[in-house]
Every structure is written in C-alpha cells, then in structure tokens.
C-alpha positions in Angstrom: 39.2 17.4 -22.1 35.4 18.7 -21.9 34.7 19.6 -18.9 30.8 19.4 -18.6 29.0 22.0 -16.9 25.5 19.3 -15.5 27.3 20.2 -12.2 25.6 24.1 -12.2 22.5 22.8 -13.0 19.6 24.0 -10.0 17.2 21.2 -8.5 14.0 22.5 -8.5 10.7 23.4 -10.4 13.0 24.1 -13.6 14.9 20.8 -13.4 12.0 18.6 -12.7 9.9 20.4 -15.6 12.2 19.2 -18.1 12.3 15.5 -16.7 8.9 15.4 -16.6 8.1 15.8 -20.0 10.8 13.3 -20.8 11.0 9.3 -20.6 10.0 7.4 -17.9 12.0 4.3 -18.5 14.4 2.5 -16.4 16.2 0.6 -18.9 19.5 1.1 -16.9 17.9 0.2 -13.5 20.9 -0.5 -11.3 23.4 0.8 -12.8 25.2 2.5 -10.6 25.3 -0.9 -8.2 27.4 -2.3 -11.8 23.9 -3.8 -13.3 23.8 -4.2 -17.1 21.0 -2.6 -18.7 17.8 -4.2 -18.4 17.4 -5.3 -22.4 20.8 -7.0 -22.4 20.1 -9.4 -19.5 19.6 -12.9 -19.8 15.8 -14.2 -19.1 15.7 -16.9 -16.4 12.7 -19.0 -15.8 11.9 -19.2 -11.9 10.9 -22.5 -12.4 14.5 -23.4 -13.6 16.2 -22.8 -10.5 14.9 -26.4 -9.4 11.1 -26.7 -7.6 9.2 -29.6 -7.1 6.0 -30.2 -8.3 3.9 -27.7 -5.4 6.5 -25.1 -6.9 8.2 -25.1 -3.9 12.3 -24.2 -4.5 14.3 -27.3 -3.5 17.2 -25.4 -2.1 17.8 -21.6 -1.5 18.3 -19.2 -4.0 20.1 -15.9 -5.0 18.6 -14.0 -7.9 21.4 -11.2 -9.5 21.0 -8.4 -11.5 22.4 -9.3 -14.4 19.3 -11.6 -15.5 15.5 -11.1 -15.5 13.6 -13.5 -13.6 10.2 -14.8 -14.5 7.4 -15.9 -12.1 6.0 -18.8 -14.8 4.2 -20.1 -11.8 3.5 -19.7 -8.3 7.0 -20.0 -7.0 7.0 -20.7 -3.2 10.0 -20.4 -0.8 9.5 -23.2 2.2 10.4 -23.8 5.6 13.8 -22.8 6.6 15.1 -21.6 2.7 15.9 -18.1 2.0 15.4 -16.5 -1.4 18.0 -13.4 -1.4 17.6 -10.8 -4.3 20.2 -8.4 -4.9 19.8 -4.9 -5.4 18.8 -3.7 -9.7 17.1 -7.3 -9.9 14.4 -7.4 -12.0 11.6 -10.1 -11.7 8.8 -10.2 -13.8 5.4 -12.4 -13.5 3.8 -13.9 -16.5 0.0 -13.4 -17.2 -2.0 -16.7 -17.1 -4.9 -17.7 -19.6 -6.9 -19.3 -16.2 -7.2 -17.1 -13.2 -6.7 -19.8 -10.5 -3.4 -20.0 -12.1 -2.0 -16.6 -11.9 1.7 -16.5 -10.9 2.7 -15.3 -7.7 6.0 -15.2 -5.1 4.6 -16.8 -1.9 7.1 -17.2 1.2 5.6 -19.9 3.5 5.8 -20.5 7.1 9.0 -20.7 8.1 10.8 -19.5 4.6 12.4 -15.7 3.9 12.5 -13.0 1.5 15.4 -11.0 1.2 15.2 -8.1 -0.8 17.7 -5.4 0.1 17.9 -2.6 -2.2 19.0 0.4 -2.1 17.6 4.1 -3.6 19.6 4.1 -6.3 19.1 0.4 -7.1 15.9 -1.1 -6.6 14.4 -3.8 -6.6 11.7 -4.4 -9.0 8.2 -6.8 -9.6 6.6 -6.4 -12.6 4.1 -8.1 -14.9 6.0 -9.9 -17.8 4.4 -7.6 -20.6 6.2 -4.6 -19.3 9.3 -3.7 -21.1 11.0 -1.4 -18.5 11.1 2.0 -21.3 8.4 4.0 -20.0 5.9 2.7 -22.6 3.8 0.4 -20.2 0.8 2.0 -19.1 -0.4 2.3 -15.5 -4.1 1.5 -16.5 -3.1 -2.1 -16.6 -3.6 -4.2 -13.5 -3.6 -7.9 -12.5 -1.5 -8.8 -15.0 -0.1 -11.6 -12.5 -0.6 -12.4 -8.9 1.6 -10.5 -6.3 4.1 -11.4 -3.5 2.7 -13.3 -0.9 4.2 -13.8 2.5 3.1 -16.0 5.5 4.1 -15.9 9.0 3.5 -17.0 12.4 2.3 -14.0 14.6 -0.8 -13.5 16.6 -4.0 -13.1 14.5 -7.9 -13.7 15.5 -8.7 -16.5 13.8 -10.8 -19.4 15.4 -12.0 -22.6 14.0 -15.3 -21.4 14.6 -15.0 -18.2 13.9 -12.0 -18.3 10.4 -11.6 -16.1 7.3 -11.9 -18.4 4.4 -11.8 -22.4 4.8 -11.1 -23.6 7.9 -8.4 -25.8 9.4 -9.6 -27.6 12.4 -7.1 -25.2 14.5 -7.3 -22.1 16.3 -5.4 -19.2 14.5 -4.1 -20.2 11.6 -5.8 -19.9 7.7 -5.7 -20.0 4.6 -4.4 -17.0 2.6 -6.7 -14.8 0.8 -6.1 -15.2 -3.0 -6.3 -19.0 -3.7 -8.6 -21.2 -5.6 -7.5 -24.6 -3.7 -6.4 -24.5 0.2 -3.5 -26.5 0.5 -0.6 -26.5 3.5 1.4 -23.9 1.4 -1.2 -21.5 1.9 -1.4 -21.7 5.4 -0.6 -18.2 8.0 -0.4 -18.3 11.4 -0.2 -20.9 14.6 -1.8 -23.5 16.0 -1.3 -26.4 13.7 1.0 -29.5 14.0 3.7 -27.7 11.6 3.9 -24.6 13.8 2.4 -24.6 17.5 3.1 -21.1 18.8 2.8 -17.9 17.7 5.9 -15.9 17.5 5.3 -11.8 17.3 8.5 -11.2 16.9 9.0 -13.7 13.7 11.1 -12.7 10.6 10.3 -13.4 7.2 13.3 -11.6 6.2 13.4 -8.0 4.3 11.7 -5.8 1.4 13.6 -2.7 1.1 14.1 -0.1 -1.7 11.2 -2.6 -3.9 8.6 -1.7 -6.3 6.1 -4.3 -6.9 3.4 -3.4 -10.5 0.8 -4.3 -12.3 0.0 -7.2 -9.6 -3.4 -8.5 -7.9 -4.7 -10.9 -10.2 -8.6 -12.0 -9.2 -8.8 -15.6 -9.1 -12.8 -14.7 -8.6 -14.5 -12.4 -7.0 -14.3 -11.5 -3.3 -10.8 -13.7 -4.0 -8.5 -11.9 -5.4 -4.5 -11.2 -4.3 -2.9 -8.2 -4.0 0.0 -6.0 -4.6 1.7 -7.0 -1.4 -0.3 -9.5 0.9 0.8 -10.1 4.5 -0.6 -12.6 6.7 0.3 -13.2 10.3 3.9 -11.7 9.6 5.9 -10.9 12.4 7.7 -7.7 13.8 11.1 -9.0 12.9 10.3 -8.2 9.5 11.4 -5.4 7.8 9.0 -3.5 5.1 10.7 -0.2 4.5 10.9 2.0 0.9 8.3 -0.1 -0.9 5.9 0.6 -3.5 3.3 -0.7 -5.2 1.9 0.4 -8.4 -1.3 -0.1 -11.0 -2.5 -3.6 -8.1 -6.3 -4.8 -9.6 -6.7 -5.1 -5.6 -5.8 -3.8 -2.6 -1.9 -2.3 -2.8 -1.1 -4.2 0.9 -3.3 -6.1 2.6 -2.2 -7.3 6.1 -3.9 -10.7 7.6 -3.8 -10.1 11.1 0.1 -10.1 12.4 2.4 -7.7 13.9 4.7 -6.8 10.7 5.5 -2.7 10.8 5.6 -0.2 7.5 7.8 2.6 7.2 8.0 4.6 3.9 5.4 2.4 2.0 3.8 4.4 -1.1 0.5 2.9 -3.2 0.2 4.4 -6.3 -3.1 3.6 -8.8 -4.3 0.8 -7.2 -7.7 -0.6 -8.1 -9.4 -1.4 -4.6 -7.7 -0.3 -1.1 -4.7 1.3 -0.2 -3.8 -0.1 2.8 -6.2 -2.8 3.8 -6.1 -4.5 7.9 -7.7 -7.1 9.2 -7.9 -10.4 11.7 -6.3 -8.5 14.6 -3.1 -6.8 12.8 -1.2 -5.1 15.8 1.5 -3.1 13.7 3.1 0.4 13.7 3.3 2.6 10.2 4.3 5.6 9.2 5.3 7.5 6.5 2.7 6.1 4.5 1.7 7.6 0.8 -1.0 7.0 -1.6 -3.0 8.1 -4.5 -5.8 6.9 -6.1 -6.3 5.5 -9.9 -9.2 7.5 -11.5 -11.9 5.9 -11.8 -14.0 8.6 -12.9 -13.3 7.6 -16.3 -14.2 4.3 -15.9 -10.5 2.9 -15.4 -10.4 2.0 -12.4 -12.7 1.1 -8.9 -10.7 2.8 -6.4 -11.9 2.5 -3.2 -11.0 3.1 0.2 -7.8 4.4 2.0 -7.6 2.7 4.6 -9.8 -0.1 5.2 -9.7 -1.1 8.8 -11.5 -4.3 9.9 -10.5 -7.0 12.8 -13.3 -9.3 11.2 -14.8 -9.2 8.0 -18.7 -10.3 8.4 -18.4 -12.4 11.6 -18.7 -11.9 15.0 -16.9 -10.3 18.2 -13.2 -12.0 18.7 -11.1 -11.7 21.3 -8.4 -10.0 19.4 -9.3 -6.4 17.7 -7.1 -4.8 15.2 -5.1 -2.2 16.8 -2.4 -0.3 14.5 -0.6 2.6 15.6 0.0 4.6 12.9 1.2 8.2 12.1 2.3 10.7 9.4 0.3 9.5 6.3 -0.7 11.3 3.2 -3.5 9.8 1.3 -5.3 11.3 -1.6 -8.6 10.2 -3.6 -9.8 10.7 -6.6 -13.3 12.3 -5.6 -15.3 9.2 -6.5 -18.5 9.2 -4.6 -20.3 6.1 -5.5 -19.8 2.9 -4.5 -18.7 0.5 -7.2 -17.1 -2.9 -6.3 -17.4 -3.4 -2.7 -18.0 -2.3 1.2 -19.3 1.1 1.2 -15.9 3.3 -0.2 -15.0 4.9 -0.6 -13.3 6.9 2.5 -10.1 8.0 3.4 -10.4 5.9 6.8 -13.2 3.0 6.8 -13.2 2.2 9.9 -15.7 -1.7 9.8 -16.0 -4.7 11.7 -14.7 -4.4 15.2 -11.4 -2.5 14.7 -9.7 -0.6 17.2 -6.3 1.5 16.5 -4.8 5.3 16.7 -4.0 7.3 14.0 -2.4 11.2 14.0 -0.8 13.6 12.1 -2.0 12.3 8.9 -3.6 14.4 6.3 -6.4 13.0 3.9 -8.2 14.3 0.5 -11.0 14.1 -2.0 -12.4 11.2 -1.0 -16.4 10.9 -0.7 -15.9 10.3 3.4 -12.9 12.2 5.6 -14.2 9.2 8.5 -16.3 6.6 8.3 -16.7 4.9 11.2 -19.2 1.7 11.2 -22.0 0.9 13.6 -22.8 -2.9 14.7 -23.6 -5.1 11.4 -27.4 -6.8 12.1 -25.5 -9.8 12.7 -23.6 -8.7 15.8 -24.3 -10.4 18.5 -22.7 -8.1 20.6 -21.2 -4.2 19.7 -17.9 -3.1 18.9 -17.6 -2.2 15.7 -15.8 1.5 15.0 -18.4 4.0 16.3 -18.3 2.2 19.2 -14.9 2.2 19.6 -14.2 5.2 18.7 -17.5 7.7 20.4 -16.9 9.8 23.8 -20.9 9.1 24.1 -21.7 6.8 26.8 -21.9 3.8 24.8 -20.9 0.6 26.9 -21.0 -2.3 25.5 -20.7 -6.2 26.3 -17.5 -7.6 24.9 -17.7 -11.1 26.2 -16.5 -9.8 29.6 -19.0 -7.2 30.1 -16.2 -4.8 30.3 -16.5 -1.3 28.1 -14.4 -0.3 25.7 -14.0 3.4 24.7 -11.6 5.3 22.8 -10.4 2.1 21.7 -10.3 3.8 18.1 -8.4 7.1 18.0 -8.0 9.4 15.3 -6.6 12.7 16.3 -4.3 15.9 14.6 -5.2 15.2 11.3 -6.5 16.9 8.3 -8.9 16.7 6.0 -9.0 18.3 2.5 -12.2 18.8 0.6 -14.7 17.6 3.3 -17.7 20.1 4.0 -17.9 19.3 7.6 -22.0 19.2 7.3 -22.6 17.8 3.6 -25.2 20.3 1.3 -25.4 17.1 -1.1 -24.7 13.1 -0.9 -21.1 14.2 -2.7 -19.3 15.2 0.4 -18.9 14.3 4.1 -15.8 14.8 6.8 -17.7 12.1 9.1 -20.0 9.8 8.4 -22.0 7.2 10.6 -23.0 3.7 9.1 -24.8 0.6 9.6 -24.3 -2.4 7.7 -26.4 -5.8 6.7 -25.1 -9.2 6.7 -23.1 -9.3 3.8 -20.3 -6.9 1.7 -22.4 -6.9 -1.3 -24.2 -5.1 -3.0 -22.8 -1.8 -1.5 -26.8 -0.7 -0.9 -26.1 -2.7 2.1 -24.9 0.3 3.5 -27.1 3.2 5.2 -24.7 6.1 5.1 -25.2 9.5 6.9 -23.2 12.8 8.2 -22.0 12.7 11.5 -24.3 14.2 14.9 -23.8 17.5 16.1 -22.0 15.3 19.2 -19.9 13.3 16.6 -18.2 16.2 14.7 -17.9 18.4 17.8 -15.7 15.2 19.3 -14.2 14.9 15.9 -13.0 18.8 16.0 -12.3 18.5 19.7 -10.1 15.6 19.3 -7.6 18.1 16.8 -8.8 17.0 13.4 -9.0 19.9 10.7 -11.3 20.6 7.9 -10.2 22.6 5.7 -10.8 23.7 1.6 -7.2 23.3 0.9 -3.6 23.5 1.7 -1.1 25.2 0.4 1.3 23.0 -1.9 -1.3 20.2 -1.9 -3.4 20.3 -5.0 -5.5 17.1 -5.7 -7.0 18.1 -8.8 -5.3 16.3 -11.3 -6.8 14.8 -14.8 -6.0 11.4 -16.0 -4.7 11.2 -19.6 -5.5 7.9 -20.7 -4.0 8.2 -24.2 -0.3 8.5 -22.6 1.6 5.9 -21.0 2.8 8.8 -18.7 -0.8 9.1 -17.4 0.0 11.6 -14.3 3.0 13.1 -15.2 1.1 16.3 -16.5 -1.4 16.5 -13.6 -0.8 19.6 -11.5 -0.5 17.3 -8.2 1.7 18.0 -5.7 1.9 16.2 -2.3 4.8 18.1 -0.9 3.3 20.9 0.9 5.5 24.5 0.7 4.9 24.5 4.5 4.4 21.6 7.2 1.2 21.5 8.4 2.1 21.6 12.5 1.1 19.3 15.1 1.0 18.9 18.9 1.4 15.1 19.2 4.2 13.8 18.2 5.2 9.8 17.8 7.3 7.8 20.5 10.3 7.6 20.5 10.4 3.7 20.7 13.0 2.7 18.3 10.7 2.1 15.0 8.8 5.5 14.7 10.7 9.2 14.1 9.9 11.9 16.2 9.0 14.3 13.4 6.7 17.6 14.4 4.6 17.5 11.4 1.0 16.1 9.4 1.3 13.8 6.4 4.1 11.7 4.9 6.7 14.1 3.9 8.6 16.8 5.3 8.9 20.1 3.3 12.2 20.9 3.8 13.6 17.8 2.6 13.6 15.9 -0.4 10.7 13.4 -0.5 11.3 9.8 0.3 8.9 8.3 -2.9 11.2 6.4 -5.4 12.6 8.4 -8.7 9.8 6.5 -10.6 7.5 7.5 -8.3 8.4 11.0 -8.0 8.6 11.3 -12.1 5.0 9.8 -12.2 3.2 11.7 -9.6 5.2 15.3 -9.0 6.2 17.9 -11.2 7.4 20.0 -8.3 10.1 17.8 -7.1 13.0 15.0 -8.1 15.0 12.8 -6.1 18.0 13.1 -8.1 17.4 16.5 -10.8 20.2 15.8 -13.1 18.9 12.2 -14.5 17.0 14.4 -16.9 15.4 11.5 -19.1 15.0 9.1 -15.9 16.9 5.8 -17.2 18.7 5.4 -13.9 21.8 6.8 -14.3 23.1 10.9 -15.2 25.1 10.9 -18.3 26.1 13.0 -21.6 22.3 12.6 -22.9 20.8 14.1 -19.9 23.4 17.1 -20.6 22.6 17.3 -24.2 18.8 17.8 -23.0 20.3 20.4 -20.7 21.8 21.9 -23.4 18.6 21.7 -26.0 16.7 24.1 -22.7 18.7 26.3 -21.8 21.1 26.6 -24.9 24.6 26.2 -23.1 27.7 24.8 -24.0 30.6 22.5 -23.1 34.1 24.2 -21.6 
C-alpha cells in the first residue's frame, strides 16, 4: 500500500502560496460532515416546502445537505416555527427582474433561525447565479435580498419619532428594506401581537455561516443588507459569520441587544457594520475589508457607521455598543460617493454613544469622525458631544450632561497623518451636518483642534505609518474571479500590537491582551474561503491545496507537481 507523504507537508508561507494560486471552489462543501458534493444535490424550491400566500412556512422546517435550497421568494419563518439548517447546507437566492421583489430569508417576531455549523462544514447563502467552483466573481452584489431577522428587544423608536412608516405604537417598526409595510415586517414591542420587550429574546443561531452576493436595493435610501438585525435579542447567538460581495451594508443592527463574536465583512458595497435606534450590544473579534472602489466597482463606505437616530431628534435611548478587538481596513477612498459623509473607519452620527478599544483601523479617508449637532437638533448630543473632555454640557431632556458617553480608547490607526497636509487624509475629524443624508456636500468636514487630538492621543489611541505584518496596499484584479487572492494583504500581524485595557470577563467577551481581531500566535479565526481570498500568509487548514473542502490525492499530486516528491 502507498503510503502518502501530505502528512510532512509545513503550514506556512510555502503551503499557502501554492493554494493561493489554485481554485477557490467549494464544490465538496461539507464533506467531511458526509455531504455529497455540491453539483450532485437535488435543487429544492423554498417555496415547496409549503407557505401560504405572505410566504410564510406553514409548519417548521429542516433543510439538509444533501439538496440545494432556493429562496424563489421572500420566505418568512413565523411566530413560534423554527427553520433548522444543518451544517454543509447550501441555500441560494434567485435574482428578481423587479426590485421590490427581491428574495430574502426574513425570521419574524416570534419565529427562529437555526443555523449551526461547524468550521469544517458551513453553512452557506448565496445568490442563485453562483455555481460554488471558484468562478463567481466577488464584484457582483445584490444579486438577491439577504437574511432578515426580527425580534423583540428594546430599541428607540416612537410613534412620533419612527424610522420608516409608522405604526401607531411606541417601539416597534417596520424593517428597512421593503417596498410595502405589512405585519411581517414588523421589529420590536409595543403592539397588540407582542406588548413587551424582551432583551434577552432568542431568535435562535447563525454559526459557522457565510451569507454572498446579498443586499438587493429595492430603491434608494431602501435597500437590505447582507445580514439585517432589528430589535434582536441577547439570547441570540451570531458567532463565525461572514458576509461577502453585500450591495449594502454587510450587518446592519436596528436597535436591539443581539451580540457578535467572530463576524468578518468582506467587499461590501456600503458599511461594514452599520448601528442604529438604540442597539445596546457587545462585539468582538470583528474583521473587515473594503471592496475597491477606486476602480469604479464598488462605493465602499464607512466602517463603522454608528447612529442612535438617523435625521431625527434626541430619544431617550442612545446607542451604546461595547465593543473590542476589531480589525478594519479601507480601501483609501476619499470622496464621498453614495451617502453620509464616508467614508471613516468609525462615523460616529446622530446621537450615538458606545466604547470601543483595542481595535486597529486603516486607509480610510477619516481614523474618527465624530459628528457635531445636525441644524435640526433641537437639543445636542450627537458624537462630539458625547465623546469631548471639553466642557460641553448639554440639555438632554433632563438637563442632565452627558460626557464621555462615547469612548474610543487603545486603538490604532494606520495611514492617518495626525494633522492632514491635504483633504486626502485625517486621524480625527470634526463635522456638522444639514437636515438630510444627501447629497454628501451636506457635510462640512475638518481635522480635529489641537484640544481634540491631544484628548484623542491622551485617551491611548496610536497613529502610526504602518505595522508590521499589516500591509493594506493591495490591487484589485478585476479580470480574475480570484480578485484578492494576489494582493499582498495581510491582516495577521507578525507581532500583537499590546494593550493596557483588557475586556471583562463577563461570560461573552475573551480576555485577550492584544489590538485588532486576531492573535498572532494562532491561526486566524476567518473561514478557509475567507482566508484563500484575502491572505496569502496564512491557511486554516494547509493541506487542502486546491480549496474544495476536503484534503485528498489531488491536493498531494499538486504537492507533488512543487516540490517534485514521491509516494513510499
């Protein structure tokens, strides 16, 4: 018998060279949890499985690996039915020739996701046009509508004061993303259907899943997004997902107290992570990178965007996240394009409040931005408010000041002059906005006070050219379906950058010692795809050499083709 000799092969620079010039497809996705490969299995229309004629499921489902699901319309799981997905599963949404009917997954009130993968088999979302072999480009977007799910925590909605059309009740709306409000749509409590708020609610579990090619725009200023999360609870779990090549934001949260642990957005075509209407979560371990839309391909904008209240007045409730160990990098676009004023690695808007540390940030135009009061405020509060150690009182309602209400400390900042020579470049910026998000001229943008960046430095936050092991200057190669895998980016650094705040030990976050989203002397936490299409320093598993899912004699005869050795 041959005994193969894979087994000696090193992890490392070597290994990952030759997978990175290789496939990326996943046509054996799941294999190793017994899943056929993905062009053998049986196509299911969601629609099949029994709805009635809102497209809500009659009864609860279990989708298996061994078929390919397709969204052919918004598919909605209701009130107290659970749609379980097992790990390797494969759904895939169809492309619509009207927007307002682009196909989405939308949990409602009261219904739950579970999607429990594992690393080796995940879970995947895709659009419909993708076949799964590596040839389907990351440049396309909005090919269908997203996952979509709605819960019944706290957010700052008012029926005076509501995001979108109103509901004659105090906290509860209509989810971004839909032409027609109807009850379906609905996050949050207040209503008839669901009269208090739970904090603690479950919509079930996204583990180990990759949603792509998602956020179709139904119109502008209402579009949906990769993942979008409104009013979801704490007792939901979002750990290990990704979202890749979303027309809008990659997650958008909707007020709510959901947490994110190991999340990665990759290529999106607005925001990376995107708060607003009071969200009062945790992340970390948080990972993105921007599409490039230098050459026209995309409108990346911001990082994060942080708002408690797009365009409207003081609420009660501010946003307040608590959030640590984040890597985010831009593409060095410097004018604004689509909306707001982006793009910045943290836009701190309307009225948000939160804490964010050991987090590192690059090449965007803006390290911070933090807003000033929009002309119609009718009282202050907005993010340099919040955030300034200037005496800066201000009336809330209550007459009661706020300060240091918006923290961001021990983190750094890569390719931010700290005093701009030119309108390129700026570590902290100061900003006043008209009523209105659009145009983006609405925005007077300028570099931070003497005051500002000496609180800015004071507070722990580096600016520096570069760090080792983090290289953000990567070119797009539009021509390839593979369109990073030759940039020389790498978002592991060769040495943690070190920090003197560490996270509490509360039972969500780890107590880690270090800035940004991954640890150096470990292997990263990004999905195999992910790692294949963004790093050519590292692999999670170095001896699937051609990156179907599963290490076999064709990876060893690619071995062998290298490194000319032989079988024993």
């Amino acid at each position: 018998m041959k005994r193969f000799t894979i087994s000696k092969i090193v992890a490392g620079a070597t290994i990952a060279a030759i997978s990175i010039s290789s496939s990326f497809a996943q046509t054996n996705l799941g294999s190793e949890c017994g899943c056929p490969p993905v062009g053998s299995r049986t196509v299911v229309a969601m629609s099949s499985l029994g709805v009635n004629a809102n497209g809500e499921l009659l009864a609860s489902q279990t989708l298996t690996c061994d078929k390919i699901y397709t969204l052919d319309q918004k598919i909605y799981v209701p009130k107290n039915m659970v749609l379980t997905i097992k790990p390797g599963t494969v759904i895939k949404g169809a492309s619509a020739a009207l927007p307002a009917n682009a196909t989405a997954l939308i949990i409602e009130r009261g219904g739950k996701i579970m999607a429990d993968g594992t690393q080796n088999c995940p879970i995947v979302f895709t659009s419909a046009a993708d076949p799964m072999d590596g040839s389907y480009s990351v440049t396309n977007v909005g090919d269908w509508g997203g996952v979509v799910i709605l819960g019944i925590a706290t957010n700052n909605l008012t029926t005076a004061n509501v995001y979108g059309t109103g509901t004659g009740a105090n906290g509860v709306g209509f989810i971004e993303g839909f032409s027609a409000a109807n009850a379906r749509d609905l996050y949050g409590a207040g209503d008839a259907a669901f009269p208090t708020n739970d904090d603690n609610d479950n919509s079930g579990i996204l583990r180990y899943v990759s949603i792509r090619h998602a956020g179709a725009i139904l119109a502008i200023g209402n579009e949906l997004n990769g993942l979008s999360l409104g009013s979801v609870g704490s007792g939901t779990t979002i750990e290990h997902l990704e979202t890749i090549a979303a027309a809008d934001d990659n997650i958008e949260l909707f007020g709510g107290t959901v947490n994110l642990k190991y999340c990665s957005v990759l290529f999106g075509d607005d925001d990376m992570f995107d708060w607003d209407l009071g969200w009062k979560g945790k992340g970390q371990f948080l990972f993105g990178i921007s599409g490039d839309s230098l050459t026209g391909l995309h409108t990346t904008d911001n990082g994060f965007e942080a708002d408690a209240d797009d365009d409207k007045k003081s609420p009660v409730l501010r946003s307040h996240p608590f959030l640590y160990n984040v890597t985010l990098i831009g593409n060095g676009h410097i004018v604004p394009s689509a909306d707001n004023t982006g793009p910045a690695a943290i836009q701190a808007k309307e009225l948000t409040e939160g804490e964010i540390y050991n987090s590192v940030f690059a090449n965007f135009r803006s390290g911070l931005h933090v807003a000033g009061a929009r002309s119609n405020a009718t009282n202050k509060g907005d993010a340099y408010d919040n955030w300034t150690d200037a005496d800066n009182a201000y009336n809330t309602g209550t007459g009661v000041a706020i300060k240091h209400s918006l923290v961001v400390k021990n983190n750094t900042f890569i390719n931010f002059p700290t005093v701009s020579p030119n309108v390129n470049r700026f570590a902290l910026t100061t900003g006043t906005m008209v009523v209105g998000k659009n145009p983006p001229t609405s925005w007077v943008i300028t570099d931070g006070t003497a005051a500002d960046l000496a609180q800015f430095t004071a507070d722990g936050n580096a600016v520096v050219a570069s760090v080792p092991g983090i290289d953000y200057n990567w070119a797009w190669n539009s021509a390839a379906h593979t369109s990073y895998a030759n940039n020389s980016f790498h978002n592991i650094p060769l040495t943690n950058i070190a920090t003197t705040i560490t996270a509490p030990a509360d039972g969500f976050f780890s107590t880690v010692n270090y800035r940004g989203a991954f640890d150096a002397t470990k292997a990263s936490w990004l999905s195999e795809w992910a790692l294949n299409q963004v790093l050519t320093s590292q692999q999670s598993n170095p001896t699937d050499l051609n990156n179907d899912g599963i290490t076999n004699t064709i990876d060893f005869n690619i071995f062998v083709g290298k490194f000319g050795q032989t079988n024993q």
